[in-house]
C-alpha positions in Angstrom: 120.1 99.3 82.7 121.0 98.2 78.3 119.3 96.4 75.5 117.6 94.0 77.8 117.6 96.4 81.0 116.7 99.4 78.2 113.7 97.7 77.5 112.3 97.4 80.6 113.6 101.3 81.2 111.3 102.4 78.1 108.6 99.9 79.2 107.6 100.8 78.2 103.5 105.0 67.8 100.8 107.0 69.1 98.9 107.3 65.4 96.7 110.2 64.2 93.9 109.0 66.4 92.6 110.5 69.3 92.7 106.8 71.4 94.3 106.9 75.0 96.9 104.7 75.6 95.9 101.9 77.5 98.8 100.9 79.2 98.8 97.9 82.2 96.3 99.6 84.8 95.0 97.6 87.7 93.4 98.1 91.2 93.3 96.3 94.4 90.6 97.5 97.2 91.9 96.9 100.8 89.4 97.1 103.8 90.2 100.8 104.3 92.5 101.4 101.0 92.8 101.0 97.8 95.9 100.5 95.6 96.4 101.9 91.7 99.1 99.8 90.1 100.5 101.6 86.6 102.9 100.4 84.9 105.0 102.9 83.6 107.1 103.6 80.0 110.4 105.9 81.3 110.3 107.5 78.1 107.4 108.6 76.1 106.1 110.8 73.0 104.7 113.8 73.8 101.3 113.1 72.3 100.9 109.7 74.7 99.8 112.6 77.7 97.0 112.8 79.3 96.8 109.6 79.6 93.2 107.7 79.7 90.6 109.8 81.7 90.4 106.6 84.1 93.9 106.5 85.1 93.8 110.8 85.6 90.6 110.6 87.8 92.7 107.5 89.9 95.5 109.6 90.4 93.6 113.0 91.1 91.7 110.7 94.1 94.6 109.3 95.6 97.2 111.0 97.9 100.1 109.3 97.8 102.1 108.8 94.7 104.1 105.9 95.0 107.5 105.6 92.8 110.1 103.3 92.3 112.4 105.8 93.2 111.9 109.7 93.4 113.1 111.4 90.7 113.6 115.2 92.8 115.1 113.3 95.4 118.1 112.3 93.7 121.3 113.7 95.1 124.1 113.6 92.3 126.9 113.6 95.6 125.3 109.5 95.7 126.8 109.5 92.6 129.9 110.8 93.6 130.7 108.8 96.8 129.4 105.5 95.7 130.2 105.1 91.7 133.5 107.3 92.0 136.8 106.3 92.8 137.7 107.8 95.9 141.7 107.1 95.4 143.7 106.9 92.5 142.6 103.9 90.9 141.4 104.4 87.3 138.7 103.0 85.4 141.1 101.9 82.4 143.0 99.9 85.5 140.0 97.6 85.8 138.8 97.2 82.7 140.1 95.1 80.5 141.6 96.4 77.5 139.2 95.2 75.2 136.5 96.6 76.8 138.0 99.5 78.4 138.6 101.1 74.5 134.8 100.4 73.6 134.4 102.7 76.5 136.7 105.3 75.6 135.8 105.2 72.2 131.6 106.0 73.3 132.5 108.1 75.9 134.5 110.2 73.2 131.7 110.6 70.8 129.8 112.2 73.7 132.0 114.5 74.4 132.7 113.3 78.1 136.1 114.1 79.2 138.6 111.3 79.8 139.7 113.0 83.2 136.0 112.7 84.1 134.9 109.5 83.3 138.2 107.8 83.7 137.3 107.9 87.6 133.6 106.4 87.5 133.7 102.8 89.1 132.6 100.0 85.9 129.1 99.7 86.6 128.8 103.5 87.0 130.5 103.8 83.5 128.6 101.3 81.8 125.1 102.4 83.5 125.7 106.2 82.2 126.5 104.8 78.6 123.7 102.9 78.8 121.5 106.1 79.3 123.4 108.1 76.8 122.8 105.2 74.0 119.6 104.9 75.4 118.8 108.6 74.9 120.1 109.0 71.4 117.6 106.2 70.1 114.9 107.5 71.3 115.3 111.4 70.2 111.7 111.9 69.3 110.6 110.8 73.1 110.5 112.6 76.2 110.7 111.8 80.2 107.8 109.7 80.9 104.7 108.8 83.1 106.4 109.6 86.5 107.5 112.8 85.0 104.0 113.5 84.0 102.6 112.9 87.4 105.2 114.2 89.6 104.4 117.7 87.6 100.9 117.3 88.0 101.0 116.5 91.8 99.1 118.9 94.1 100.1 120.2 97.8 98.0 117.9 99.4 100.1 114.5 97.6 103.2 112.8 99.5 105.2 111.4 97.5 106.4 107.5 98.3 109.8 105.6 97.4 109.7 102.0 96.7 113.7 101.8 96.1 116.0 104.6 97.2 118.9 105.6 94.9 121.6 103.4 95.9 119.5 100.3 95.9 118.9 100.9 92.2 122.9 101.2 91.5 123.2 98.2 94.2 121.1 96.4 91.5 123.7 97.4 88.5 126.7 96.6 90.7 125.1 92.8 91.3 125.2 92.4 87.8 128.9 93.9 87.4 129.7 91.1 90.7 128.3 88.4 89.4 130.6 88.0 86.3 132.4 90.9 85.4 133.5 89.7 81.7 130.0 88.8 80.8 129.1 92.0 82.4 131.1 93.9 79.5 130.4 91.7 77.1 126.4 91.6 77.2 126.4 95.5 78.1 128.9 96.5 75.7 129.2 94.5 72.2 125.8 92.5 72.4 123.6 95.6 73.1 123.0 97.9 70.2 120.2 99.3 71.9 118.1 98.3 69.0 115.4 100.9 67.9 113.2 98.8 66.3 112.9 96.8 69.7 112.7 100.2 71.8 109.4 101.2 69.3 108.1 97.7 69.4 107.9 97.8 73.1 106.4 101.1 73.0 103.5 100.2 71.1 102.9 97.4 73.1 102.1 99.6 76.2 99.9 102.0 74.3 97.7 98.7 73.2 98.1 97.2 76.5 99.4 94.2 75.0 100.9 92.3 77.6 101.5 89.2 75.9 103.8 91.1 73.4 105.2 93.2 75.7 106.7 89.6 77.9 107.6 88.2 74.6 109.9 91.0 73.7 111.3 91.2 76.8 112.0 87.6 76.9 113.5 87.4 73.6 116.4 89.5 74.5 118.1 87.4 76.9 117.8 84.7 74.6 120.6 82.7 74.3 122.3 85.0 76.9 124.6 82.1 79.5 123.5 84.3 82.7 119.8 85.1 81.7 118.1 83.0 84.7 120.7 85.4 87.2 119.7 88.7 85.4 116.2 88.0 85.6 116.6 87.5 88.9 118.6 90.3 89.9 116.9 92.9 87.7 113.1 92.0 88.1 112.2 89.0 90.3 113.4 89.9 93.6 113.0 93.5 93.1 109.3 92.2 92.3 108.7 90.2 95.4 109.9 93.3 97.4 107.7 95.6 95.5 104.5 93.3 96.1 105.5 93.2 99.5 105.5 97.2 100.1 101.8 96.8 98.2 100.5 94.4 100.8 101.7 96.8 103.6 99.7 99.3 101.4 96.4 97.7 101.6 96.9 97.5 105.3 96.9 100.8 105.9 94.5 103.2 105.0 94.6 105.8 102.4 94.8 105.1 98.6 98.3 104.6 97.1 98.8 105.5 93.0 101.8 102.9 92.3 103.8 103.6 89.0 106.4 101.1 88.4 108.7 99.9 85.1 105.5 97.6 83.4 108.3 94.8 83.1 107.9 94.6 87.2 104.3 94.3 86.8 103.4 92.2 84.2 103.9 87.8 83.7 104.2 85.3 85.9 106.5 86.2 88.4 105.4 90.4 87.9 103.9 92.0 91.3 100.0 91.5 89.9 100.8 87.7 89.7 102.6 87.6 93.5 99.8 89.9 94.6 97.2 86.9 93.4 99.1 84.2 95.2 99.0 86.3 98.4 94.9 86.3 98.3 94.8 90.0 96.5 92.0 90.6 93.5 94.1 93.1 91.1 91.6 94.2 89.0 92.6 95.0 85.4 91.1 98.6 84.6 92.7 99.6 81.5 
């Protein structure tokens, strides 16, 4: 999700030195649990791994791993039944023709067949160009901190899903539903998917520099007419859901290593901030 929702995917230059990254670490201590909150980059350098020593012994200690989504649980027939057409409507039928050609013309230089992607509903088409634009400015980076700890997980770990699949294209789709034409306008002729931006954000989660980090992410939807409704849509009610699944967290028992997008984390209405006005101490460790 984009060069606003790409940010928040990357969220996010490792020098020479041998410094961790720092990241946005926190923990909360329940009567009988405890809860690790990471927030996560998508995407990474290779050299950003291991990550600090105090965030590796949190993890190894804990036994559930809690993601926003699974990434080995993703079945690509979701794909299929709920961002394909399923009759003979095209996706050049509901696209305007302005937009539909920045489409074809992307999806070309890909090297995606027309037949293929011709069938993909709009959000579905936009959301994979996204990812491909995404991809190609970031060539020097590789999958990121869930990748890392899903790999390093032992037999004795569950793994936890704070969204399901669907519910993350549901989010796309809002957007799509909410105004179609700014839809394609913001996603596909205002987002350059800036590279500059993408590194900037980067290096703000190896510092831990939160103030930077909301500031960039700010900045983007500057200017932007339906910037309150994305906000909302993208972050702030996936956020209050998030901090709700935490609280049911510290009410169990057990200790519970949450990696989310650090754009659902951090600022004022981020899960650390909802988790304060609900009574919770989140502790910043790193």
């Amino acid at each position: 999700m984009k060069k606003f929702v790409s940010l928040l995917a990357v969220l996010f230059l490792i020098s020479a030195s041998n410094l961790f990254p720092k990241g946005f670490f926190y923990e909360i201590v329940g009567k009988n649990s405890k809860v690790y909150l990471l927030g996560s980059i998508h995407l990474a350098k290779q050299d950003a791994f291991p990550l600090d020593s105090v965030i590796e012994n949190a993890f190894a200690s804990c036994g559930n791993l809690v993601l926003e989504v699974n990434l080995n649980n993703i079945n690509p027939m979701e794909i299929f039944q709920y961002g394909v057409f399923q009759d003979t409507t095209k996706l050049e039928d509901v696209v305007p023709p302005k937009y539909f050609k920045i489409m074809d013309s992307l999806f070309t230089i890909y090297a995606f067949p027309k037949m293929m992607y011709n069938k993909f509903k709009p959000w579905v088409a936009v959301l994979i160009l996204q990812s491909l634009e995404m991809t190609k400015a970031s060539e020097d980076f590789i999958s990121g901190v869930e990748t890392y700890f899903i790999n390093k997980l032992d037999s004795s770990q569950k793994v936890l899903e704070l969204e399901s699949f669907k519910e993350q294209l549901d989010v796309f789709q809002s957007l799509y539903n909410l105004d179609s034409e700014h839809f394609f306008e913001y996603f596909l002729t205002k987002n350059n998917n800036d590279k500059t931006q993408f590194d900037k954000l980067y290096e703000a989660w190896l510092k831990g520099d939160e103030k930077s980090a909301i500031e960039l992410i700010e900045k983007e939807l500057e200017g932007f007419e339906l910037a309150k409704q994305y906000r909302e849509i993208l972050l702030e009610s996936r956020n209050r859901r998030m901090a709700n699944d935490v609280e049911n967290f510290l009410m169990q028992e057990g200790c519970y290593f949450v990696v989310v997008g650090a754009g659902h984390l951090i600022g004022s209405n981020g899960i650390v901030n909802l988790l304060h006005q609900k009574g919770y101490e989140a502790k910043r460790v790193k």
